[in-house]
C-alpha positions in Angstrom: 0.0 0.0 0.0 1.1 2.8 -0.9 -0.3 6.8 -0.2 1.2 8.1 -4.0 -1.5 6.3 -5.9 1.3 6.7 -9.1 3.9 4.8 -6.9 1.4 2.2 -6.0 0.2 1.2 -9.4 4.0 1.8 -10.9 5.1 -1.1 -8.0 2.2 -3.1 -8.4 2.8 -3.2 -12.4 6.6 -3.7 -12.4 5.8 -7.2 -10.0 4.5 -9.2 -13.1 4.0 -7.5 -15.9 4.1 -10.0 -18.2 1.3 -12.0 -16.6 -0.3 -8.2 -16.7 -0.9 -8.2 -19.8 -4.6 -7.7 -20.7 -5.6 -7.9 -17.1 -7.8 -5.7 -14.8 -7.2 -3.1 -12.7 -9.1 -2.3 -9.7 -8.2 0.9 -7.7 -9.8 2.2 -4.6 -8.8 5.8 -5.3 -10.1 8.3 -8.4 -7.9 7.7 -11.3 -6.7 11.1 -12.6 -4.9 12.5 -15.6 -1.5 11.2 -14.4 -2.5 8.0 -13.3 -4.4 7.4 -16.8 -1.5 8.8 -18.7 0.6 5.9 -17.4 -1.7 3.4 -17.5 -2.2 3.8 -21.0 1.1 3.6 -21.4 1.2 -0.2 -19.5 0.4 -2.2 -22.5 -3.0 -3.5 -23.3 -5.3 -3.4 -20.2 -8.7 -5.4 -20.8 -10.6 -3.6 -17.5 -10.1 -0.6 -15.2 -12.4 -0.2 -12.5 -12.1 2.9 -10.0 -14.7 4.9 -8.1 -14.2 7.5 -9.9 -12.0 9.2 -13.3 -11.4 12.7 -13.9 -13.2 14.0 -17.3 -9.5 13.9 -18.3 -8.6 10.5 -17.4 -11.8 9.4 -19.3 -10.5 11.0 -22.8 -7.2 9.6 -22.5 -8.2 6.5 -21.7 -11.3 6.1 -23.9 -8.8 6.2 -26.4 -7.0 3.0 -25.5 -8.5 -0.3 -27.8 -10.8 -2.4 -26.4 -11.0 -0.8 -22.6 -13.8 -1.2 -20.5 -14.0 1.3 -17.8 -16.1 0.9 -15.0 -16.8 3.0 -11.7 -17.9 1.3 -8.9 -19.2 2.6 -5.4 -19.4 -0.1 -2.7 -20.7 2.3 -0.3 -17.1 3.2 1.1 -17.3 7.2 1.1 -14.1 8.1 3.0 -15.7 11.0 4.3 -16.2 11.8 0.5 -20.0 12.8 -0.6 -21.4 9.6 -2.5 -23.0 10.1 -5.8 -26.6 11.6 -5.8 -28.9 8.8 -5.1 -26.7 6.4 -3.4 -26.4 5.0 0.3 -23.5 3.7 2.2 -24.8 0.2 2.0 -25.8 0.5 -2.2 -23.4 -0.9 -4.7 -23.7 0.4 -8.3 -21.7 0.8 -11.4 -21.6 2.8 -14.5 -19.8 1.9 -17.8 -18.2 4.6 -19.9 -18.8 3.4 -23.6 -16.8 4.8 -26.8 
C-alpha cells in the first residue's frame, strides 16, 4: 500500500508485468490524468475499475483499444460525498462506452 496512488500502481505493475498483460485493474482511489497517462502507457489493459476518473482521465483513456472502464461505489465514502442517489450500503456501477 502505498499513499502516492502513481507509486502504488508503478510497483504493483513492475511485479509481473508479463502476466499483466490484458488484465484488470481495480483501484480504490479516483484515477486522474496522471494516473491514466501511465496506464495507457502499460500495455494492453482489458478492464479498469475505480470509483471515480477525472473528465480527463476518461478521454485519455477512452482512447485506448478495447478498454472497459467501470466506476464502482461499494458504499465506502471516506468521508467523500457519495454520488446523488446512493447509500452507504448501495453498490452500483456505471460503464463509460466509446
Amino acid at each position: 500500500e502505498d499513499k502516492n496512488i502513481l507509486k502504488a500502481y508503478k510497483n504493483a505493475w513492475s511485479c509481473d508485468k508479463l502476466s499483466a498483460f490484458g488484465g484488470i485493474v481495480s483501484l480504490n482511489r479516483k484515477v486522474d490524468l496522471a494516473l491514466a497517462k501511465l496506464m495507457a502507457k502499460s500495455g494492453f489493459l482489458e478492464c479498469i475499475i475505480a470509483p471515480a476518473f477525472t473528465l480527463e482521465a476518461l478521454s485519455v483513456l477512452k482512447d485506448k483499444k478495447n478498454v472497459r472502464l467501470l466506476e464502482l461505489w461499494l458504499g465506502q465514502s471516506d468521508g467523500q460525498p457519495l454520488p446523488s442517489g446512493l447509500k452507504e450500503a448501495d453498490a452500483k456501477y456505471r460503464q463509460f462506452k466509446k
